[in-house]
N, C-alpha and C positions, 0 to 999 in steps of 0.2 A: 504494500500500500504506500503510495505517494504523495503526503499533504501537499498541496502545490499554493502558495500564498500568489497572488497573482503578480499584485503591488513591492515589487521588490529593485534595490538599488542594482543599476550596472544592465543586470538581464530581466525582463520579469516575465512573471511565470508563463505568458506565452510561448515564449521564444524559446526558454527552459524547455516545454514539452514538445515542439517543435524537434529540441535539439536531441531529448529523447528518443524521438520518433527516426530520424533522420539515421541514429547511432544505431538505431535495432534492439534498443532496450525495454522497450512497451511488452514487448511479449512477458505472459503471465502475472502481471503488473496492473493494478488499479490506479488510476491517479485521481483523486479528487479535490479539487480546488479550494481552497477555503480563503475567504477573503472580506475585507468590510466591504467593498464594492454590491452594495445591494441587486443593482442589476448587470445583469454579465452583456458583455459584448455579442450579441447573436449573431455576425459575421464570422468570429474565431470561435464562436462554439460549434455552427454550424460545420467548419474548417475540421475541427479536432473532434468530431461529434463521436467516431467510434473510442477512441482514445478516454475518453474523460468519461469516468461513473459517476461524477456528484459534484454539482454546485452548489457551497456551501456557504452562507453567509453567517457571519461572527453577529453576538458571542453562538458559538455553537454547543447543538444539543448530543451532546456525548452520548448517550444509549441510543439515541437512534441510528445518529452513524455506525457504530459496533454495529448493530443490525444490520444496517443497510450493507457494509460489508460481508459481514457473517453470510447474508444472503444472497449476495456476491458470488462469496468463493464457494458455495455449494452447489452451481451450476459446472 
């Protein structure tokens, strides 16, 4: 699992998963975004749509996420 903060100095977490992607490291990998950014970019979500399990906005609900991974990796 990948918390991927979006808003980040130098790279941010676009570009990050991008570069991710690019290296061949996505395989068996969940990345989910978590970020104060209320509404997310629907061009680069659409872009990464198979890539990214979960756009998350802060503060975030810890049991659901567990969940929502747990639920995840059981496929």
């Amino acid at each position: 699992v990948i918390l991927m903060d979006i808003m980040m100095p130098f790279m941010d977490g676009w570009d990050t998963i991008e570069e991710i992607i690019k290296k061949g490291l996505e395989k068996n990998v969940i990345i989910s975004i978590i970020t104060a950014k209320g509404i997310p970019d629907q061009d680069k979500i659409k872009k990464l749509n198979p890539y990214i399990f979960d756009y998350i906005t802060k503060p975030i609900d810890i049991k659901k996420f567990v969940c929502n991974v747990k639920e995840m990796c059981i496929c």
